[in-house]
C-alpha positions in Angstrom: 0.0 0.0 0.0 1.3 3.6 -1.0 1.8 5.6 2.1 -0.3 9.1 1.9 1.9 12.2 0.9 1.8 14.7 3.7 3.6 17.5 2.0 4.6 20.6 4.7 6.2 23.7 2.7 8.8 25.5 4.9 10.1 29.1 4.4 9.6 32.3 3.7 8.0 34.9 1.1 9.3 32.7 -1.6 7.3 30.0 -0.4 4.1 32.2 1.0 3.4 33.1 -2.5 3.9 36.5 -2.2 3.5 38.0 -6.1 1.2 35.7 -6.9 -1.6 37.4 -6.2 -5.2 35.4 -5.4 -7.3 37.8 -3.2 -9.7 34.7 -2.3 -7.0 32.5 -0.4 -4.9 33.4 2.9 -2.6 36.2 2.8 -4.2 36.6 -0.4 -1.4 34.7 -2.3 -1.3 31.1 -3.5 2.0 30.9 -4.5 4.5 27.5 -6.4 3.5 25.3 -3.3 0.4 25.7 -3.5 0.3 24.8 -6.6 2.4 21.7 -6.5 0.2 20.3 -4.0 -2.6 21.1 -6.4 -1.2 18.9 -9.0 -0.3 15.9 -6.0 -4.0 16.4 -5.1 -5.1 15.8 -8.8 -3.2 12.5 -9.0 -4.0 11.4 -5.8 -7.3 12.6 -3.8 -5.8 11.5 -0.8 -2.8 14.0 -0.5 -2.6 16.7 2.5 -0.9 20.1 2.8 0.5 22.1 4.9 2.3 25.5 4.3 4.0 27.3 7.5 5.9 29.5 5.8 5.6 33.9 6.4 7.2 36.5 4.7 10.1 38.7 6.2 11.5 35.4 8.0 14.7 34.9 8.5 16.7 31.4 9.3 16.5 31.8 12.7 12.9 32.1 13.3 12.3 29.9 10.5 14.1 27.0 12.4 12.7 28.3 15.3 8.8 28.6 14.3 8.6 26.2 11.4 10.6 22.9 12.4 8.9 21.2 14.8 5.4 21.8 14.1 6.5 20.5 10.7 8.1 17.5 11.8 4.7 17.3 14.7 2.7 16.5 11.5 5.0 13.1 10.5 5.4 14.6 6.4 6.3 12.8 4.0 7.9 15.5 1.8 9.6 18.9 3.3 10.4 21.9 1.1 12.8 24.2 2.9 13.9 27.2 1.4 15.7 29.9 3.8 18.3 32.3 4.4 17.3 35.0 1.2 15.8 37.4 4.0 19.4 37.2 6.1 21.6 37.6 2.7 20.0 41.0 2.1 20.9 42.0 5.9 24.1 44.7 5.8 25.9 42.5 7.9 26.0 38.9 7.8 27.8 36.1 9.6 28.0 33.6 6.1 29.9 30.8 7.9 27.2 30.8 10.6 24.0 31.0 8.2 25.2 27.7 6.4 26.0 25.8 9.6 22.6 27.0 11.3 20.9 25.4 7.7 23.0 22.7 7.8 21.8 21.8 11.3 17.6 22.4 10.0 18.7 19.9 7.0 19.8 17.2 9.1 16.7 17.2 11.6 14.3 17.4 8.7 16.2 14.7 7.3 16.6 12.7 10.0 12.5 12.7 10.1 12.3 10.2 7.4 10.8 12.4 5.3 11.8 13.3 1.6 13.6 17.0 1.9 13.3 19.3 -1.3 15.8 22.2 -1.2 16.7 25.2 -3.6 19.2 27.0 -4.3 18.5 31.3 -4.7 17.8 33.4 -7.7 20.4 36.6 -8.4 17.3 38.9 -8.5 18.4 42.0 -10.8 17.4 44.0 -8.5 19.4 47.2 -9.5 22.9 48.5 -9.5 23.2 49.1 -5.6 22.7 45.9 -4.7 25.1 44.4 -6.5 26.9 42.8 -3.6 24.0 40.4 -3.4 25.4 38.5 -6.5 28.4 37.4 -4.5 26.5 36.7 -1.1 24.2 34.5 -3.4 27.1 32.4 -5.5 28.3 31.5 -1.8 25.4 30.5 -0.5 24.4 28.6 -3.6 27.2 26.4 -3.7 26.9 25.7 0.8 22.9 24.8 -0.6 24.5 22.6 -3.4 27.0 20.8 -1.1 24.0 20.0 1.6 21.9 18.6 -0.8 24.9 16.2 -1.8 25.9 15.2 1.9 22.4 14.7 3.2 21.3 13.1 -0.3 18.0 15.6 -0.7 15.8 16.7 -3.5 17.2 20.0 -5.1 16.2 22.6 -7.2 18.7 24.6 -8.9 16.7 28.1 -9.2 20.2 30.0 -10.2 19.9 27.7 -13.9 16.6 28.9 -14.6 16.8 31.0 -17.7 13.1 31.4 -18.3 13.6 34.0 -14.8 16.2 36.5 -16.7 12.5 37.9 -18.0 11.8 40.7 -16.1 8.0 39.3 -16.5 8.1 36.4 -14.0 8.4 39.1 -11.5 6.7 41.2 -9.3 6.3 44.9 -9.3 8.9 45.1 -6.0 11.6 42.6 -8.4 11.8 40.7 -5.7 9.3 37.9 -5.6 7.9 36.2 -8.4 4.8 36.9 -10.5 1.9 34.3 -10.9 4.1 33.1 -14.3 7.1 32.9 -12.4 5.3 31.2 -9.3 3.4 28.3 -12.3 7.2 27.9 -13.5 8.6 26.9 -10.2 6.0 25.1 -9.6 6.6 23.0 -12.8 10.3 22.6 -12.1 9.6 21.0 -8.6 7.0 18.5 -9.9 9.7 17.6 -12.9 12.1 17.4 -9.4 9.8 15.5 -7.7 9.4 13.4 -11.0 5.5 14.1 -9.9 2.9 13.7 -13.1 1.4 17.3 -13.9 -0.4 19.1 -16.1 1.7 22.6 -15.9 3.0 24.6 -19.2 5.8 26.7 -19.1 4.4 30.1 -19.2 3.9 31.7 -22.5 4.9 35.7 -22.4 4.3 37.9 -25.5 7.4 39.8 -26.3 7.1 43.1 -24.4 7.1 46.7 -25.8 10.0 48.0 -25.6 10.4 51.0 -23.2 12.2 54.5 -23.4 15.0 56.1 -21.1 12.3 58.1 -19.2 9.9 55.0 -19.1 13.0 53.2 -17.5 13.5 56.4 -15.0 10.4 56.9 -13.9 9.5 52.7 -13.0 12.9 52.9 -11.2 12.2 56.0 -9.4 8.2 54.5 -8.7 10.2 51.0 -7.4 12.4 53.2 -4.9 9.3 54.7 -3.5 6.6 52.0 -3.4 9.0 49.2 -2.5 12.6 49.7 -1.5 11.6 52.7 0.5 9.2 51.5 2.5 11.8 48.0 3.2 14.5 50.1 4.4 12.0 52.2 7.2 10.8 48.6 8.2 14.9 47.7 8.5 15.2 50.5 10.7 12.5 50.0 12.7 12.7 45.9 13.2 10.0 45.2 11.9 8.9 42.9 9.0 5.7 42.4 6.7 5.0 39.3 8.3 4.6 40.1 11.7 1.2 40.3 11.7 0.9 37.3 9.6 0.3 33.7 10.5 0.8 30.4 8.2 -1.9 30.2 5.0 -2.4 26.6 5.8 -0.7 26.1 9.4 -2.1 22.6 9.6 -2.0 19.0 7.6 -5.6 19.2 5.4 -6.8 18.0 1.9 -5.6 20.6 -0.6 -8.1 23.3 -1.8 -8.5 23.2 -5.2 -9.0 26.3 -7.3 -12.3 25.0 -8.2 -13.0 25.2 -4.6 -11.7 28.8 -4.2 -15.3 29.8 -2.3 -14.8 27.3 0.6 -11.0 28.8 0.5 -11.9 32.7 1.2 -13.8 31.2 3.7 -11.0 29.9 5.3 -9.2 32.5 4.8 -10.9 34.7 7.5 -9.8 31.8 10.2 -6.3 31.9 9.0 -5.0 35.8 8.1 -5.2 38.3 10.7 -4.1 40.9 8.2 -4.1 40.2 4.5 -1.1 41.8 2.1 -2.9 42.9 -0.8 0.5 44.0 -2.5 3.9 42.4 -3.2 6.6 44.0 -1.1 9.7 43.4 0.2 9.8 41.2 3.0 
């Protein structure tokens, strides 16, 4: 007899579904894991779900919050993706982040359960933060080593070339789009080596823009997104503070055919919906 999938998502905004905007489901987002457990569902009625992770988290209270009400739940499959809110902090202890993931890898691991990781995305964010590409090559090739030792399921996000179109991304440039979130999705269940019925996304070729077109999205990103990140820095505080998980326990996967029973949900599991993609 096939044991039942009990798939628990781990993480942060990345694995929220922040920029993928669906103002009927918790934190009005649905997001790539949603969507893989869609697919499971399809192939197999019997599959549960749980996503614990929040925006703005950072390793620490990931491992802190996240771990063992995960591994509470017995799952069968874990996707873990941290450490992209720490690698945008000013200062940052690199050797430490890797060994504090290295320890969350081997208890998730040593649950028995399947362990999906990912490596980040160099996020062209602008000129300024060009130190992030370095920060990200490092922690890339720690994530690649992990997944080697501890023999886990990994998706190599930096390869992705369909993400070098500004398109898959949000407004903030930050977290993906919905095409970019139905992409990911796509490359896990192809990970997974999960039956699907996802297409990679089909994007007209855009208009192109002029210098002042340019100037004045970059000047609107500073002051709807980067602006409002940096006051939040300086305050401690984080998008996600008022947030709890979208789906903080194990339960059949809502459908999006079933998106009325899901708003209603959603009042039970949001405190304070994000209506925008931001910044964590």
């Amino acid at each position: 007899m096939t044991e039942q999938t009990r798939f628990v998502a781990l993480g942060d905004s990345f694995t929220e579904g922040v920029g993928d905007i669906d103002l009927r489901l918790p934190n009005n987002c649905r997001g790539w894991a949603d969507r893989v457990a869609e697919e499971l569902a399809r192939h197999d009625q019997t599959v549960q779900y749980a996503n614990l992770a929040i925006r703005g988290r950072r390793l620490q209270r990931i491992i802190d919050e996240q771990i063992e009400p995960a591994l509470a739940m017995k799952p069968t499959l874990v996707s873990f993706y941290a450490g992209g809110n720490d690698l945008l902090m000013a200062r940052l202890n690199m050797a430490k982040l890797m060994r504090d993931y290295e320890d969350a890898v081997r208890r998730l691991k040593a649950s028995g359960a399947t362990v999906l990781l990912f490596t980040g995305y160099n996020v062209p964010l602008s000129p300024l933060l060009e130190p992030l590409t370095l920060r990200t090559a490092i922690y890339n090739r720690a994530i690649r080593r992990i997944a080697a030792q501890y023999q886990t399921l990994l998706v190599d996000y930096w390869c992705f070339e369909k993400f070098q179109d500004p398109r898959m991304w949000a407004p903030d440039r930050l977290h993906m789009a919905a095409p970019g979130h139905s992409y990911m999705a796509k490359k896990v269940l192809e990970v997974l080596g999960a039956p699907h019925t996802l297409q990679s996304p089909t994007l007209a070729a855009p208009r192109p823009r002029t210098l002042t077109e340019n100037i004045a999205d970059d000047v609107a990103w500073l002051r709807r997104d980067v602006g409002p990140w940096f006051a939040r820095r300086l305050r401690g505080v984080s998008s996600g503070d008022r947030l709890g998980p979208r789906w903080p326990e194990l339960m059949p996967v809502v459908l999006p055919e079933r998106l009325g029973t899901a708003r209603a949900l959603a009042t039970t599991t949001t405190k304070a919906p994000q209506l925008s993609s931001r910044f964590s």
